[in-house]
C-alpha positions as CSV (number, residue, x, y, z in Angstrom):
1,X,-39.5,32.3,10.7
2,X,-41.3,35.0,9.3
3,X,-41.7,35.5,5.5
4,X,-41.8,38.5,3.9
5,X,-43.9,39.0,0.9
6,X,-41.9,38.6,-2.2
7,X,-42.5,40.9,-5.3
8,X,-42.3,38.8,-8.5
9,X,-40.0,40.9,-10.9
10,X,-40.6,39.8,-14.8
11,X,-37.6,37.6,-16.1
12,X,-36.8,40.8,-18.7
13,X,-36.0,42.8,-15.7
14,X,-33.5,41.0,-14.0
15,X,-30.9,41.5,-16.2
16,X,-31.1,45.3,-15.8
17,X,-27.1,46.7,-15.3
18,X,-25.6,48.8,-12.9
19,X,-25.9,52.4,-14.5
20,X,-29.7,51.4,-14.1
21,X,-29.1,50.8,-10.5
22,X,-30.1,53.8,-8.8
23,X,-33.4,54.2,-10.7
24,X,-34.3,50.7,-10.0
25,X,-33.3,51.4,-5.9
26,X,-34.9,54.5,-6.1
27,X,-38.4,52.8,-7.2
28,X,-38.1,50.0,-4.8
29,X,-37.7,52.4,-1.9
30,X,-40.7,54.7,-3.2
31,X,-42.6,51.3,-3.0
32,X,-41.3,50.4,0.9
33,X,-39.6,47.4,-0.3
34,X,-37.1,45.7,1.9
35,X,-34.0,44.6,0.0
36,X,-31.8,41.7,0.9
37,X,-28.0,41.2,-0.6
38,X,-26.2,37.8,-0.9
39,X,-23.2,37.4,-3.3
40,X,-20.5,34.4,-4.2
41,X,-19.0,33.0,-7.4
42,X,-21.8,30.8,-7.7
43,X,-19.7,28.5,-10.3
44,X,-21.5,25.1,-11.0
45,X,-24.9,26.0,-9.3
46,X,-25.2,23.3,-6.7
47,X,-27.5,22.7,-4.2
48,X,-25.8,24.3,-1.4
49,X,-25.9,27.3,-3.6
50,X,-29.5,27.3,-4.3
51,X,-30.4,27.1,-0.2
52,X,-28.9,29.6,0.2
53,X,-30.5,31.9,-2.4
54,X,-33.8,30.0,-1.1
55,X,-32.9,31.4,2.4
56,X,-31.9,34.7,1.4
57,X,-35.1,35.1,-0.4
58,X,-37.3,35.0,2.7
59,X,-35.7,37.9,4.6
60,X,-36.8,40.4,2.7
61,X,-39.2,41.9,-0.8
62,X,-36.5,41.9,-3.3
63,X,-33.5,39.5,-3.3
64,X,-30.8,41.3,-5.2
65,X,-27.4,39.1,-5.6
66,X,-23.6,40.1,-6.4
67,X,-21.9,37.6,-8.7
68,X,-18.0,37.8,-8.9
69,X,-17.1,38.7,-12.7
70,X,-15.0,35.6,-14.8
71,X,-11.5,38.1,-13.7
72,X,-12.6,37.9,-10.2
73,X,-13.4,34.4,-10.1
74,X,-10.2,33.4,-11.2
75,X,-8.3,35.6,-9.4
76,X,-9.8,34.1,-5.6
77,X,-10.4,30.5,-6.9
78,X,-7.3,29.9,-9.7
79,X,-6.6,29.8,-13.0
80,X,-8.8,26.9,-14.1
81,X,-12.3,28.7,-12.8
82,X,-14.8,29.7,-13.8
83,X,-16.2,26.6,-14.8
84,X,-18.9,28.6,-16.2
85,X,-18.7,32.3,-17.8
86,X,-20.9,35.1,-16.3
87,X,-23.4,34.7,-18.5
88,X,-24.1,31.1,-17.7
89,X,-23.8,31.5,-13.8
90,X,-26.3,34.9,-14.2
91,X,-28.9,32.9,-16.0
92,X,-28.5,29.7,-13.4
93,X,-29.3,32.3,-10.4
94,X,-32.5,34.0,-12.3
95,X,-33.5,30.2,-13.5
96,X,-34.1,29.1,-9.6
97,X,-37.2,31.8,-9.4
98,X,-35.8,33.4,-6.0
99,X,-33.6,36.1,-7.7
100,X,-34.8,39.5,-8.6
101,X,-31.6,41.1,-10.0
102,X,-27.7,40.1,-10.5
103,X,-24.9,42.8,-11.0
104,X,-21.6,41.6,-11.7
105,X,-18.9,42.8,-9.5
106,X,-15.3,42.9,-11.0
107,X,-13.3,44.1,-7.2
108,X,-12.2,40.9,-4.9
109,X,-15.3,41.7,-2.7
110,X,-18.8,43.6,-2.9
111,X,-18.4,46.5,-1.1
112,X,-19.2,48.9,-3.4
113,X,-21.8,47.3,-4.4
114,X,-23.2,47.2,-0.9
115,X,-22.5,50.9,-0.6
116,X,-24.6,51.5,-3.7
117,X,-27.4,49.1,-2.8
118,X,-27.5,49.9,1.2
119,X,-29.4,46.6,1.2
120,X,-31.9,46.2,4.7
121,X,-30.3,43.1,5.1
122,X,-26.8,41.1,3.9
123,X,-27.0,37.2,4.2
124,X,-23.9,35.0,3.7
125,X,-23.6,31.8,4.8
126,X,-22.4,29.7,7.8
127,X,-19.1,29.6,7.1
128,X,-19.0,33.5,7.7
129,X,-19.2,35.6,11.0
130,X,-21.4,38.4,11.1
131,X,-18.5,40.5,12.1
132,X,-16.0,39.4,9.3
133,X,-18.7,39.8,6.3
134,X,-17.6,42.2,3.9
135,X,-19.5,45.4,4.5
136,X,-20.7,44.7,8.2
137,X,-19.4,47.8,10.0
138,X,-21.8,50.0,7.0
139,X,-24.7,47.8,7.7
140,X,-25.3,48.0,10.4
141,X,-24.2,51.4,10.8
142,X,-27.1,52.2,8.4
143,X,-29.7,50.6,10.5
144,X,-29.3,47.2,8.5
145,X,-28.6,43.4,9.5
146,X,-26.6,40.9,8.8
147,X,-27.8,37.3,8.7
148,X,-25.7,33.6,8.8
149,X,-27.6,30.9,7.2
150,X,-26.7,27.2,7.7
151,X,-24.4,25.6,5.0
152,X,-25.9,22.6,3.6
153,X,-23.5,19.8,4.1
154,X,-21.9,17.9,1.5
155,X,-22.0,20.6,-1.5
156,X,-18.9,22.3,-2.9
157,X,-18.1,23.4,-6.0
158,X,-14.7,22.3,-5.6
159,X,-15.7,19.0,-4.3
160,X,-17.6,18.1,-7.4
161,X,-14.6,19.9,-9.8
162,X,-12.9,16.9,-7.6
163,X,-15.4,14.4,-8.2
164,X,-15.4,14.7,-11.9
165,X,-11.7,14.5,-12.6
């Protein structure tokens, strides 16, 4: 698998918000960076989670992820999640080092933040098809690719919700 070269953004700049997105896409671009989307609830940061962001990271400079807001959580996973606010589920992504920025998305899916980003390449994982991934007709249409990774079996957030009750 080739590995792109990863630019190291400082911590204080990853939690730059979305009226600062189209500077910050702007400069990327001037720089020939190639950006790379994933995006999920990411409540109770497990290790599934973080292959995936692991994965994601090697497909392109800058690994930009969507996190589902606390409202949107709740609305495609129940009442009782989040387990963990926005806040705490931002910080877990930037803690694991292969993040470069988080927006927070309040909609049921990403697709305008896709359409803002126009990321090179979206990655979701293996219990997607390419075809069925939110934004995948734009993508591509823009000249972009989507990318399956393997889950890692064993890891669920609701399994361990399950676990600890």
């Amino acid at each position: 698998m080739l590995r792109m070269t990863r630019v190291k953004t400082p911590l204080k700049d990853k939690h730059i918000d979305l009226k600062n997105l189209e500077k910050q896409l702007d400069l990327w671009k001037s720089k020939g960076l190639s950006i790379c989307f994933t995006n999920g609830c990411f409540d109770l940061l497990h290790q599934g989670h973080i292959d995936l962001i692991s994965m994601s990271s090697t497909f392109g400079n800058i690994l930009v992820v969507g996190l589902n807001s606390d409202e949107s959580v709740k609305k495609l996973k129940g009442d009782k999640r989040p387990i963990q606010n926005v806040k705490e589920r931002k910080n877990a992504l930037i803690a694991t080092g292969y993040v470069d920025k988080v927006y927070t998305f309040e909609k049921d899916t990403p697709l305008d933040l896709i359409l803002k980003i126009k990321p090179d390449i979206v990655v979701k994982g293996g219990d997607y098809v390419a075809e069925d991934v939110v934004g995948y007709s734009e993508v591509i249409n823009w000249g972009g690719e989507i990318k399956i990774v393997p889950i890692t079996p064993g890891f669920s957030t609701t399994s361990i919700i399950e676990k600890m009750r």
